[in-house]
C-alpha positions, 0 to 999 in steps of 0.5 A: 500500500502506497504512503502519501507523499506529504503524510503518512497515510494510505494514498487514495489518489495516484497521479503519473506525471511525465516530466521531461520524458520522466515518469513522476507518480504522486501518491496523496491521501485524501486529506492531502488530495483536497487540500492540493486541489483547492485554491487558496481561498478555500474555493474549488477551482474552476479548472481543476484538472489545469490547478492539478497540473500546475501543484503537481509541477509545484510538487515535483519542483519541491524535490530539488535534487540537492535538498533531498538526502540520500543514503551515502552508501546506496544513494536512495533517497527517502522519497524513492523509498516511499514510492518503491516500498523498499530500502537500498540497503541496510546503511539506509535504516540508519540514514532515515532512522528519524524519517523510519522510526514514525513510519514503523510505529505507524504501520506496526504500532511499535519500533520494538520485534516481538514476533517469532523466532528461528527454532534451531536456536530460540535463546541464543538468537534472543540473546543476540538481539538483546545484546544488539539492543543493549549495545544500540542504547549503550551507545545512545547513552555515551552520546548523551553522556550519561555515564551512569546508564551507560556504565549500567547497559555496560554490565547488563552486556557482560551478563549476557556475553558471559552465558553465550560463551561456553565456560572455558577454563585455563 
């Protein structure tokens, strides 16, 4: 399901535009569609398919090439991801994580997996995410400079490092 190109609900309205033999599609919710239509009087205009015309272009001028960011190891920008529904490679979840994190909550009502696991190993494999997580935080907290917590994460690691290795005495 397609994303509004200006919020995060599902589109209703799927436009195509071709621009200097581009293809360009817009997706707008209906919201957004409404607001896009009418003038700024609040009136509907009387040509609506030339206004369309005319706020499309506006819209696509709006994506300047050198305002939009890209990812700096794939180079997708967030807009292509929004229209192609995929991500070019894992460096972007850290690239858009401040445009991903609203996204994710929208769609699965939470930022945290709690879904299944791979049978083969169920702890082991819980434990490693954890670990992920408990590093992720850690680091969060360095940054923020809050020692304490850090230091606190820190331990919580070596606890959980110390039952994945096997005991191995010298």
């Amino acid at each position: 399901m397609k994303k509004c190109r200006r919020c995060s609900k599902p589109a209703t309205l799927h436009i195509t535009e071709i621009h200097q033999g581009n293809a360009v599609a817009i997706h707008l919710c209906e919201t957004c569609a409404r607001e896009y239509l009418e003038d700024e009087s609040g009136q509907p205009s009387p040509n609506p398919a030339a206004d369309l015309a005319a706020k499309l272009e506006a819209l696509v001028a709006d994506d300047d090439e050198e305002s939009v960011v890209r990812c700096s190891n794939c180079g997708i920008s967030f807009t292509e991801f929004r229209e192609q529904g995929r991500l070019g490679c894992p460096v972007c979840y850290d690239e858009f994580r401040e445009d991903l994190m609203p996204l994710l909550e929208n769609i699965h009502e939470e930022s945290l997996h709690i879904g299944k696991r791979p049978l083969r190993s169920p702890t082991q494999t819980k434990d490693q995410s954890r670990l992920i997580q408990l590093r992720n935080q850690q680091r969060e907290a360095v940054e923020k400079e809050d020692y304490e917590a850090a230091a606190k994460l820190r331990d919580r690691i070596l606890e959980i490092e110390a039952t994945l290795r096997p005991n191995s005495e010298d």
